[in-house]
Every structure is written in C-alpha cells, then in structure tokens.
N, C-alpha and C positions, 0 to 999 in steps of 0.2 A: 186107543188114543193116537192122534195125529202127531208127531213129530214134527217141527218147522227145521227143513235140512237146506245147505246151500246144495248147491250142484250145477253144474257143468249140464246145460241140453245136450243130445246128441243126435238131431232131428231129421238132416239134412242127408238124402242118401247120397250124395255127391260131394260132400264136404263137411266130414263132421264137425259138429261145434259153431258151424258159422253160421247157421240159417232158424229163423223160427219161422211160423206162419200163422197166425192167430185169426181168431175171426170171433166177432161182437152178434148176436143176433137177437133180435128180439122185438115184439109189436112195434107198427112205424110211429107211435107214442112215445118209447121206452126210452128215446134220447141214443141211438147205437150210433147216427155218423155222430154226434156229438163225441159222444164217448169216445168210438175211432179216432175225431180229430186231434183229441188232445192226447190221447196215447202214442198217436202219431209224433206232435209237439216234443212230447220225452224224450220219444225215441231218436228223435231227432237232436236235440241238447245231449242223448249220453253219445253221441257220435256213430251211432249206426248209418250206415246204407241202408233203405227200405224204398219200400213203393206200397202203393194202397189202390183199395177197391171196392169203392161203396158203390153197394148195390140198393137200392130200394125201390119199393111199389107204384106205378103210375098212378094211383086212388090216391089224393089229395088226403082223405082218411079212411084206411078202409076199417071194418067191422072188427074192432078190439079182442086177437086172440084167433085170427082165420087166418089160415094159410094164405092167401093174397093180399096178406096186410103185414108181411113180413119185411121186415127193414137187417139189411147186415153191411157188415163191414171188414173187410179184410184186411190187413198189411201182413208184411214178410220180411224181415228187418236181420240182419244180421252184422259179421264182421269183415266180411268180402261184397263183391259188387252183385247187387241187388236190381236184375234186368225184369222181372214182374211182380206180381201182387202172392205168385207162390198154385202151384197145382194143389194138394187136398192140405189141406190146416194142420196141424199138431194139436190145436187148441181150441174147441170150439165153447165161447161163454153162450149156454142158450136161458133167455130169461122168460120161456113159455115153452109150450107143446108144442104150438107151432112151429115155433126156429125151430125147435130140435127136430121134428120131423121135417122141415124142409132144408138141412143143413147136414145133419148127422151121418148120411149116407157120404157124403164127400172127406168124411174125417180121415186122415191116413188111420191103418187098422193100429190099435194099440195105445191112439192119440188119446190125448183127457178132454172130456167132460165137464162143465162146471156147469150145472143147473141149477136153477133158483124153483125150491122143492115146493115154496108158498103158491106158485102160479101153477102145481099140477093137480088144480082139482076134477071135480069130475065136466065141470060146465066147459070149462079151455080143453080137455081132455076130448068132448066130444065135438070141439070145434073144431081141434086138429085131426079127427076122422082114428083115435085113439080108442080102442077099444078095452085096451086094460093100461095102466098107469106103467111106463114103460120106467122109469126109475125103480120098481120093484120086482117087475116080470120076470127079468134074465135075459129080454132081448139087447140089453145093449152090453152083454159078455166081451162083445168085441173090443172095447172100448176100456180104460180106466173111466170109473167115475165117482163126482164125487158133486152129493146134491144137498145143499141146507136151504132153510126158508130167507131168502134175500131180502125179501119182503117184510119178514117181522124184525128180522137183526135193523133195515134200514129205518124202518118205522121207533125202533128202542134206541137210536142214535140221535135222533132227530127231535126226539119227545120234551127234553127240555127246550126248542125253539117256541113249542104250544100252536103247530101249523094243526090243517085239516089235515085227513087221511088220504084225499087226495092230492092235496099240494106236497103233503111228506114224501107219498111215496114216487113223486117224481125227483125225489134224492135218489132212490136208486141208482140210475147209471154211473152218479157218481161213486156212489157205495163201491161199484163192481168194478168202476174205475181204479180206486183206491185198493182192491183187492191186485187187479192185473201188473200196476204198480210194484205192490211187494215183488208179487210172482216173478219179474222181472226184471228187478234190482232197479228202478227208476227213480228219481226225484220226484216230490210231491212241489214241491215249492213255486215253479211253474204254474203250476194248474192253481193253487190256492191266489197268486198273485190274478192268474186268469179270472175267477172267481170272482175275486172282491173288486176287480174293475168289471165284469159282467152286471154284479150286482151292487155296484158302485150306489144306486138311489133306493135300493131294499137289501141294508145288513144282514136284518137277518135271516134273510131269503142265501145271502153269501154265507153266512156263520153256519148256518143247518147244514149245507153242500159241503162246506168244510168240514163239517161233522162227520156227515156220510165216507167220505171220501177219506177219513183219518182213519173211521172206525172201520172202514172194509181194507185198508191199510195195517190193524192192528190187528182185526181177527185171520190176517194171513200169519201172522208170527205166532198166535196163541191157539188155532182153531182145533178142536179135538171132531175129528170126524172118525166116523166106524158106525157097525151096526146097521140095524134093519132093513139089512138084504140089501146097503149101500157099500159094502165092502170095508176094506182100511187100510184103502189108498190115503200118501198122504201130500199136502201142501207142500210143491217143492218149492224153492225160488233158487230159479235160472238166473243165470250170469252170461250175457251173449258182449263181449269184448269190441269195442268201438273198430270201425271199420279205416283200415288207411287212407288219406286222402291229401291230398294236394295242402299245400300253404292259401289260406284266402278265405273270404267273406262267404257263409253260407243262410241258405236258409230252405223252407219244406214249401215248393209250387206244385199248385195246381196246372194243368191244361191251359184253361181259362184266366187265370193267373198270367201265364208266362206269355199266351197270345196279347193280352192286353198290354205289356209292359213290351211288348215288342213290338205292335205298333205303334208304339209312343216314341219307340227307341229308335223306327225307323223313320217316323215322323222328324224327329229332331236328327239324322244325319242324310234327311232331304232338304231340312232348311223347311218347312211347311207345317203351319197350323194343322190341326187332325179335323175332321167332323164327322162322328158316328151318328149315323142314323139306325135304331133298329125297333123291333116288334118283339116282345119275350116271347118265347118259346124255350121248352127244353130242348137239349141239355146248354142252348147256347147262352139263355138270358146273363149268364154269372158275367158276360164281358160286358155287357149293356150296363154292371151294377160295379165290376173294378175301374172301367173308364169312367163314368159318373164321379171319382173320387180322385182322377188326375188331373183338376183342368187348373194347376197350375202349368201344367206342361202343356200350354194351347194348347187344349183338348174341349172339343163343344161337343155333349151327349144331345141326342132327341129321341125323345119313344116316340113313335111316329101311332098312326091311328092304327098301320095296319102294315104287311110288308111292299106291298108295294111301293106306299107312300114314306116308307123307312130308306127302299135303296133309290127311288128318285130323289130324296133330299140329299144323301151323300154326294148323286149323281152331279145337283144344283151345285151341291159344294164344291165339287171337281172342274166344274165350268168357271166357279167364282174363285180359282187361282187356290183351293187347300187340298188336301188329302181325303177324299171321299171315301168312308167304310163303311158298310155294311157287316152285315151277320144273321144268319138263322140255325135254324137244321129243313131237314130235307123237304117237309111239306111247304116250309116259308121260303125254301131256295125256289122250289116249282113255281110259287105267285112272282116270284121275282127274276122269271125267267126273260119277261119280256122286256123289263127295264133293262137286263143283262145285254140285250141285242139292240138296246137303243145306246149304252156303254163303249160297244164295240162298233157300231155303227159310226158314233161321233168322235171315238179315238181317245177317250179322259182316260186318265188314271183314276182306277177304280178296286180295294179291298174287298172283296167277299169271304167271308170267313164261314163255311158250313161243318158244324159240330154234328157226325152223322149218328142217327138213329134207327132202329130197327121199322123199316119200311112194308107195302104202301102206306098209303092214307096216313091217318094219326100213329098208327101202327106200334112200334113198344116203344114209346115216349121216355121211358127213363131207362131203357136197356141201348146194348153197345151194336151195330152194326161198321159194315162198310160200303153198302149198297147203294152209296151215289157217285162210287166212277164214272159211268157212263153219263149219269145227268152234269158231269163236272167236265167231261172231255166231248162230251155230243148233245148234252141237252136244250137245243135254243132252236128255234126255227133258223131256216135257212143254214150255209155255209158261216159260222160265226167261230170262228176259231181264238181262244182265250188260253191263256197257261192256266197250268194246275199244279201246285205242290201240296204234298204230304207229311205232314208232320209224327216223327214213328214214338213220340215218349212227351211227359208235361214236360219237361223242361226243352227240348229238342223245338217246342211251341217258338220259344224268343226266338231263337236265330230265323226259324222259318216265315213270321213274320217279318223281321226284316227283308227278309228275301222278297217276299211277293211285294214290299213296300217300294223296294227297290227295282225288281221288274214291271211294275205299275206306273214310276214316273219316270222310268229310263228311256220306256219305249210307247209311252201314253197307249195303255191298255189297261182294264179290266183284267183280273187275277184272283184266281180263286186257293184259298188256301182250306185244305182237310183236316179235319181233327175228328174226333169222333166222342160218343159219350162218356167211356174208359177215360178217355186223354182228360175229356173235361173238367173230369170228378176226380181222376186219381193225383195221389200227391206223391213228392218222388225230390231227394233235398238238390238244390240247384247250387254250382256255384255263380257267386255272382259278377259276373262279365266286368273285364275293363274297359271300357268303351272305346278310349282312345285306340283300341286291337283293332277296332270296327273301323274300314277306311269308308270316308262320306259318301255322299253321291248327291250333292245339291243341284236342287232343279234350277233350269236356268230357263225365266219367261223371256219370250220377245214382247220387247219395250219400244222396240224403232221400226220404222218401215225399212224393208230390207232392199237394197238395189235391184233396181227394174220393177219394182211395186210386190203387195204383201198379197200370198196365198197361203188360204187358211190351210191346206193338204198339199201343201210345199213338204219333198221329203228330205232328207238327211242319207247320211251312209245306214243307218239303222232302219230305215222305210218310216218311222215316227212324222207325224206335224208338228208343228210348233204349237209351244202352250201359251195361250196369251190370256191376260187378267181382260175380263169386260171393261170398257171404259179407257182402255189405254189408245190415247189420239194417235188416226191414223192407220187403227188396226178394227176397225167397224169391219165383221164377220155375223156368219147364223152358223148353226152348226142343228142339226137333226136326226132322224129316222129312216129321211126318205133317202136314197143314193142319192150319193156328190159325183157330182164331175171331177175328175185329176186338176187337181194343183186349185183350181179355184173354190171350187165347194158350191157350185152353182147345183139347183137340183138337173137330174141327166138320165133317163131311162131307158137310153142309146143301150144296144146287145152289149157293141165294144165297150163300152163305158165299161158296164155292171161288170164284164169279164174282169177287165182288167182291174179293179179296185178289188175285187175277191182276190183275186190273186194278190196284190202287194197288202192285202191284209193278212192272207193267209203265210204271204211267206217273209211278213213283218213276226208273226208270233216265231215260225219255222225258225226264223236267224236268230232267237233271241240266245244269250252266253251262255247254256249250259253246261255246269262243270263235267266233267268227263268221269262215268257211273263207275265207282271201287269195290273191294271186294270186305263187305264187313269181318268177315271170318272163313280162311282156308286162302288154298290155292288157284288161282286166274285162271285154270283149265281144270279139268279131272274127268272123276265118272258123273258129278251130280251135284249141282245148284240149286240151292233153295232161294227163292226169291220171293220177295215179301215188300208192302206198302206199309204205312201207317204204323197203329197198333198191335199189331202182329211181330214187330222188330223184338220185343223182349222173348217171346216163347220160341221163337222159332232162332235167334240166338243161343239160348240155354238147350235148344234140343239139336242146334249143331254139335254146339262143345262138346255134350256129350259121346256124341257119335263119332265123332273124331275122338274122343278117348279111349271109343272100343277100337278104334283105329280102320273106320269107315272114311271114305274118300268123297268127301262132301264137303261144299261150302257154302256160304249163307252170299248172297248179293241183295240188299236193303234200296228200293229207289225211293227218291224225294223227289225229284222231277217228275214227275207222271207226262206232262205237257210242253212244252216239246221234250221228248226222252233222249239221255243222254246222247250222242254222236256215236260212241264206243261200247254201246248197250249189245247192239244187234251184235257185232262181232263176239263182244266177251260171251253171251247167250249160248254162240254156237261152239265154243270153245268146250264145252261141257256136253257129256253124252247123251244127259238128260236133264230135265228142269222141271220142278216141284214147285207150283204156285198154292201156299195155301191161303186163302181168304175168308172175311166175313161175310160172306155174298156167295151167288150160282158158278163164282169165275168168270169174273169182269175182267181185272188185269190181266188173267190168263189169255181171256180172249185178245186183248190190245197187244200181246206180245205175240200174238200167232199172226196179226192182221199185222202189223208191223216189221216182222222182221222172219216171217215164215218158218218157226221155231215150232217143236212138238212141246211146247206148254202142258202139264197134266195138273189137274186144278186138284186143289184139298180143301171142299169147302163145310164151311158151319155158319149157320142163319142162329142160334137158339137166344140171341141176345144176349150173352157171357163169350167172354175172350177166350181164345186158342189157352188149351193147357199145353202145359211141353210135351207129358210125352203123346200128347195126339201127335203133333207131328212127330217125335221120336219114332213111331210105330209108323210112319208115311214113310221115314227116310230107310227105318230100315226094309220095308216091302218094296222099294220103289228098288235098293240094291239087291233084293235077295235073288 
C-alpha cells in the first residue's frame, strides 16, 4: 500500500532542497505544453524562481504514439535563482511508450517515473520500437517507478459529465495535472478559475476538467500502488519553499512575450506610433499574434502576403514618420535580405526581430539554434553594415528591444535584434519594470527648412540624416536603392561618391554608444573566460559557478552587443589566458572574436536542436584548465 508522505526533495546536486526539474511528455495530442503552462502558472503564484522548455514536433500532427510525434515540456523551479530549464529531470510524467523511450534516458539515475500504464499496450508498444513492455521487464531498475492506468481513473472521473471516450480522455492532462499539483504542494484554484473562463461557452466541457484535475489531485493523497513487478514506491509530495525576491509586481514571460511588450515600450519612449509588418513562421509568429492585441498602444499589426512584402510595409512605415518592424526566423530573414539593404541604403529606422531556428533550408522549424550570426553581422550583398543585439533570457527580451528601438531612431538605421526558439517558447517570471527608470529618447523630425537650403543626407555629429514625415512643405526628397550623392541624395555612381558614402555608413554603425562589455561572473583577468551570446547565458552561468566552487579560475563574460562590439571587449579578451566560446552553431562568434580582436578563441559547439546542458560546458572548462 502507498502511503501519501509530506517531504522535503533533495534533488539538486548543487544546492539541496532548492531545485526540482520536472518534465511532461507525451503524444503532441496529449495537451503537455498545456499541462507545462499551467504548472508553470502555480508555480509561479507559490513564489518559486523557474524557467521552462517546451519542446515539441515540427509535424503539425504526427502519427498518434510514434516517437516523432512526441511533445514535452520541461521547468526547473526552485527556492534560489533559476538561470535554465534544468540538465536531466528528477521527474519524468510519461503518458505513452514513446515519451518514455524518447525521454527516459535523460532522467537523473534514481529520478521517478510516472507512467500511465493504460497507453502500454502492445500496438503504442510497437510504435515505440519496444519489444517487451518496459513497465514489467526490469529495464527501468534504474529508476523509481510508479505506473497506473491514467487513462481508465480519467475516463471514471469524467463519467458522470456523459462525454464520448474521446472527448473524455482529453481530460487527461488534466488529470495528470492535478496529480503534479499534489506532488508539489501547489494550488488548484488558479487552474480551475483558468478552466471555467477556457470554457466559459461549454460548462460542462469546464466541470469534466475540473473533475479530472480534482480526481488526479485526490488519488495523489489516497493512491495505493505496489505490486506486479511495479514495485512499492510511494507518492511523495514535495515542498520546494518560494524563492526570495525583490519588493514589486511580477508575472511568468515568454521570449516572444517580452519582445513584444518592448517594442511597444520603446515605441512609446521614442514618441512614435509602431507598424509591424510580418509573415508567420516559427518559432517567430507568437509576436505577430501579442502585438495584434496592443494596438491601443499605437500599434498597427499586417500579415503581409509574404516576407518580403511583410518588411517592405514596415520599411513604407519608416519613410511615413513611425516605427517600422519586422520579424521572422532565418529562412524569412534570408527573403528579407534584400529589403534589409534597401533599409540601409535609404537610412530609416528599421526593427528586425530574428527568432533563430535550427538551419538550412526549413531545417528544425520548432527546434533551438544559433546559426544566424553571420547572416545577422555579414548577410546582405555589398558593404551593408547594421547592428546586431542579443538577447540571452525571455525576460532580458524587454529591455533588448528597447535598445535596438532606440539604436534604430537615434541613428536612422536598420537593427537586428537575436532571440532564438528556446527564448521564444521558454517562460521565466519577470519583474515588471518601472518605466519612469527608462530615460526617453524622442525622435525629433525636421519640420523646417534648415539654413542655406534642406539636404536629405545632411549629417549631424552622429553621421545620421534627418528624418522627415512625407508631405512636410519645403522638404520635397526621394530616398532609394540606388547610391545618393553626399548631403543631396541626388543619384551618383562617381568611384569617389560610392567610397565615401560606404564609409560614413560604415562608420555611422562603428560610432554608434556601446556600453562598455562587464564581466557577468569572476574576475576581469585570470587563466580562463567563458564567453557566450544569447541563450547560452544560463548554462554556461551555472557551469561557471560551479567551477569556481571547485575553485577553478574562470569567468563567464555574456555580450549583447554582437554589432558594433563593445570598445573594451578586445582588451578584457586578452586579459585572460585563454577563452572558451561555446555556441549553438560551427563557431560563429568565435570566429568574429578571432577576426576582430586577434584572440585564440576555442569554440564549444552543439547543432542538435536542444540547449547547452551545464555540465557540457562544466567538462569544457575543466579540460580547457587541466
């Protein structure tokens, strides 16, 4: 018989008692980012630190119960700061054959099992490439486990709403929801309010979920498991102690989330209407669909027919006095490459937002890379030089869109901001900014003709032209594709011309205010720097600390400037004996730091579509000193 015990996890090899790491898996039918989000939600109301990491299938639907049709979900939620989504689980819930075999291999040894015993028959059995039913075999000794029929308890909770057998047993996730709940001392109350505004215009489509989700809530306090070669393991429920935090307003963002609420944010302290134009594509569409829901904040959405015609309408908008955005990922950045060069040709302020994906071609559509540095700092025909920032976490998104909102109209340029599909998807709790912190930067049009007559590539001390609305008397301009002439904008295909205009474009981006590059963690010099873009700031974080605990001489340096790179980069680089770039790509930035600043850069890279675990780079840094 199962005993329902309280207890204390102890999961975390780094810090007892503060860390879990859970993971949902199960057909991309089964509802698991559901499930994830709203466990997320909890976990976020009981006051933990966490981060998250939905994973699932490029196939729209793939074949019910096949390993390429597996949907999961991850968080890693504790009482201390929570820098990733967690290296191998504690806890994997698997609700078929397949998650279990494509998940169970990652489980730390020892971790629990919760399997839903109803999906292991022999038909899911031979779709997961299972040759004997691994819940009876003794192949998963490694493991605590503990497997009942999820499927028949969720169908006998649901029985009085009088649904079909397929519409019932899409109660499930909730069930298993309600189950995770006990397991981890959560609130149901959230999720039930959730529910009956979900199902606000079908009761009893809400009453049944609330069903499910009570009943797998109650068979966590009453469950008697044991027996038939399932062991007698029992139902614990963890208590993981809310995490310390700051005084102030919070809540749980996305990537995609915080990008869009920070162009908005940098919209309104430019003083300028917004106008996104974009094309869906994964992982970027989710900003195409939070901006659609701001526009009391002058915000004008257009799906355009295609990418081209998504960043040419931003483009229109930047010539028509607002905030021109765009957005894709990397095959939609490539078509919108040559807009980009007509961008910087004409001088607008211009947002590009590339949410990157595992590359070429279509390539892993809902998987994480980092593989368009180089199309982000060299990808345009000709000499076309653009900034480029980095965003390294979902919430780190806000401020970085301000930033590129702000280098876009400060210095009328085209700006590309990084995120990637991780950033996109994962959720990670934010607090939420005081604005009035945020100092403005309102653009200021010319309205007058200026003494001695108006030239549209008149420069300033910044190398910028002036931004002028169409229509304003006085100031009749074209602006193009093809070379301008200096100061007038007449076209000009003179040698000296074309030099010279590359040049104060080029060394228009060059000058632009980069803050001067800090050291996220360790000391300004030593034996060994870890340096890292993007998504890679949490793991490679977490595998400094470590190493510095063993009391390894190593420090972590994080850029967000990719474009132009800090002033103080090259010198602090060489201040260190050695420098460990590890990346999602062949060694992009590694390369840009060896061309830049003549530095012996040693790259650490991974293409597989899933994020750096810590200790991979653990095991980097300490080979890298042995």
């Amino acid at each position: 018989m199962a005993t329902a015990t309280r207890d204390v996890v102890h999961p975390n090899e780094d810090a007892p008692a503060e860390s879990v790491v859970v993971r949902f898996a199960g057909d991309s039918g089964d509802g698991m980012q559901l499930t994830g989000g709203q466990f997320t939600l909890s976990t976020a109301l009981a006051g933990n630190d966490l981060a998250t990491f939905p994973d699932f299938p490029a196939e729209i639907r793939a074949p019910q119960g096949t390993l390429f049709g597996v949907s999961a979900f991850q968080i890693n939620f504790g009482s201390t700061d929570i820098d990733t989504a967690g290296d191998a689980p504690d806890v994997l819930v698997a609700m078929n054959p397949a998650a279990l075999k494509t998940n169970v291999d990652q489980l730390k040894p020892g971790g629990l099992i919760i399997a839903d015993a109803g999906e292991f028959g022999d038909r899911n059995l031979a779709k997961a490439k299972y040759e004997a039913n691994p819940l009876t075999d003794g192949s998963l000794a490694r493991w605590q486990l503990l497997a009942f029929d999820i499927s028949a308890l969720t169908l006998e909770s649901v029985k009085p709403f009088g649904l079909g057998n397929k519409e019932a047993l899409r109660c499930k996730n909730m069930w298993t929801l309600g189950l995770a709940l006990w397991m981890f001392d959560r609130r149901r109350a959230p999720i039930i309010d959730w529910l009956k505004a979900k199902f606000a215009r079908n009761p009893v489509l809400a009453d049944a979920n609330i069903a499910a989700l009570n009943a797998g809530h109650a068979y966590g306090e009453t469950a008697e498991i044991g027996g038939g070669g399932l062991g007698d393991h029992r139902l614990r429920q963890h208590h993981v102690d809310a995490a310390p935090a700051e005084p102030g307003l919070y809540r749980t963002v996305t990537g995609a989330e915080a990008v869009s609420l920070g162009l908005v944010a940098g919209a309104q302290l430019a003083g300028l209407p917004m106008f996104f134009g974009g094309y869906p594509i994964t992982p970027a569409s989710a900003i195409l669909h939070h901006l659609s829901r701001l526009k009391e904040y002058h915000v004008t959405t257009f799906q355009a027919e295609d990418e081209i015609a998504a960043i040419a309408s931003a483009i229109g908008a930047s010539y028509a006095g607002q905030l021109g955005v765009t957005s894709s990922s990397g095959p939609g950045i490539a078509l919108k490459t040559e807009a980009m060069g007509l961008a910087i040709m004409t001088e607008l302020p211009l947002v590009i937002v590339n949410s990157q994906r595992g590359g070429p071609s279509t390539g892993l559509p809902t998987k994480t890379e980092q593989s368009d540095l180089y199309q982000a700092v060299y990808g345009r025909n000709g000499d076309a030089p653009l900034p480029v920032i980095a965003a390294r976490s979902a919430s780190d998104c806000f401020e970085c869109a301000i930033e590129a909102v702000r280098i876009a109209t400060q210095y009328m340029t085209p700006v590309m901001l990084l995120t990637d599909g991780y950033i996109a998807n994962a959720a990670e709790p934010w607090k939420v900014p005081d604005m009035n912190s945020f100092a403005p930067f309102p653009v200021q049009f010319l309205d007058h003709v200026p003494e001695g007559g108006f030239l549209p590539y008149a420069r300033d001390a910044t190398l910028k032209r002036p931004w002028v609305k169409p229509g304003t008397p006085g100031l009749l301009h074209r602006i193009g594709g093809i070379e301008k002439a200096q100061g007038t904008g007449n076209l000009d295909y003179s040698a000296a011309n074309h030099q010279a205009m590359t040049d104060i474009r080029q060394n228009k981006i060059l000058g632009i205010d980069v803050p001067d590059q800090e050291v996220a963690l360790g000391d300004a010099a030593g034996r060994l720097v870890v340096v890292g873009w993007g998504s890679t700031f949490g793991p490679i974080h977490q595998a400094v600390r470590r190493a510095r605990r063993k009391g390894l001489d190593v420090a972590h340096v994080h850029i967000r400037h990719i474009w132009p790179m800090p002033a103080n980069l090259g010198d602090l680089l060489k201040s260190y004996d050695k420098v460990l770039v590890p990346e999602m790509n062949t060694g992009q930035l590694k390369t840009v730091l060896r061309d830049q600043f003549l530095v012996d850069a040693r790259p650490l890279n991974k293409v597989s579509g899933q994020p750096f675990r810590i200790f991979e780079i653990e095991d980097a840094i300490a080979a890298m000193l042995a």
